[in-house]
Every structure is written in C-alpha cells, then in structure tokens.
C-alpha positions in Angstrom: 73.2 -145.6 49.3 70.6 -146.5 46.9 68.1 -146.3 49.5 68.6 -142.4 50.1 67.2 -141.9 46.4 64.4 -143.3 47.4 63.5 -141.1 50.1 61.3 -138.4 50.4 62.3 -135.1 51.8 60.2 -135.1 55.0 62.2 -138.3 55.5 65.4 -137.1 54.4 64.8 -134.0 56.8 64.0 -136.1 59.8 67.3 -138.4 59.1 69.2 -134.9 59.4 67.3 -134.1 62.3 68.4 -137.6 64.0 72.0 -137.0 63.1 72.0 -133.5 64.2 70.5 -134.9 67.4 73.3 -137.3 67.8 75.8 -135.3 67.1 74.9 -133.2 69.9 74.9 -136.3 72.3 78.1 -137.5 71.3 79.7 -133.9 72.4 77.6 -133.7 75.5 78.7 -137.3 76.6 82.3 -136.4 75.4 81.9 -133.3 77.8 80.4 -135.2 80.6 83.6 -137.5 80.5 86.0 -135.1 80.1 87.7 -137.0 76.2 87.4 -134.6 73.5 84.2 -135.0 70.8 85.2 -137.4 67.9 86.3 -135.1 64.8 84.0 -136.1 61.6 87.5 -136.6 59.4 90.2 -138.5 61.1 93.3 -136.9 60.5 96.1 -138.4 58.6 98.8 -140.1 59.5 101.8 -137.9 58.5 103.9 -139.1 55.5 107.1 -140.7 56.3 110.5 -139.4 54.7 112.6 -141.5 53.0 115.6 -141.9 53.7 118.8 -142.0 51.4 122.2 -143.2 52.9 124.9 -141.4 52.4 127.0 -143.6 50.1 123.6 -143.9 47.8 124.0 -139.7 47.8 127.7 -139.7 47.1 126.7 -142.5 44.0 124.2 -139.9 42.4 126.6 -136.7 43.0 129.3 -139.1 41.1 126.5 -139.9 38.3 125.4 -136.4 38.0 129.2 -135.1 37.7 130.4 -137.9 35.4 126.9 -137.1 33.2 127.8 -133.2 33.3 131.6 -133.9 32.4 130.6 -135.8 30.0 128.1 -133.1 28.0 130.9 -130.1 29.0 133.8 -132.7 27.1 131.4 -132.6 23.8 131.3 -128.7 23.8 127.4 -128.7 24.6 125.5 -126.4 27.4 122.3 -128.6 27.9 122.1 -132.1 28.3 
C-alpha cells in the first residue's frame, strides 16, 4: 500500500481506469456464461445460535428462583 502514496494522480487515474475496465469484463464474461458477477464484499456467513439443553435451562430457572427467594426471605425488593 505504500506504493499508492507514491503515485501521482494521472497514474492513480489510469489505475481507476484499469479497474473500472475490468470490472466491466468480469460482468460481461459472467454474462456471457450465464454465473452471476462476483459481489465486491463477500457476504457473511450467518452466526450460529447456541444452543442450551433443557436440563442447563431448568438449572438457571432453579438459580434465579432460589436467588429471588432468597432476596424476598430478607424483606428486600432489588437484588
């Protein structure tokens, strides 16, 4: 990347020429062959949910009542 700060802008604006050029080919080629043009982002790959058993759930409800018994015992309305 250094090399682009060394540049000048006729040659900068002749890189972007080439590129725009390209670009172009690749989505008449992609045309010609009937595959859709390559996006310039790849999408993500979607996030996978993690799963909880349902013997871990019934552990935490158990926690979380035991915890709120516990603070309603002492008189309190906040943990």
């Amino acid at each position: 990347m250094s090399n682009l700060l060394s540049l000048t802008s006729a040659q900068l604006k002749h890189a972007a020429d080439i590129k725009d050029k390209i670009s172009a080919l690749e989505k008449e080629l992609a045309s010609i062959l009937g595959s859709p043009a390559k996006a310039s982002t790849p999408t993500p790959a979607p996030k996978k949910k993690s799963k909880m058993s349902a013997a871990g759930r019934a552990k935490i409800s158990a926690a979380a009542k035991a915890r709120w018994a516990k603070v309603k015992a002492a008189g309190k309305k906040s943990l």
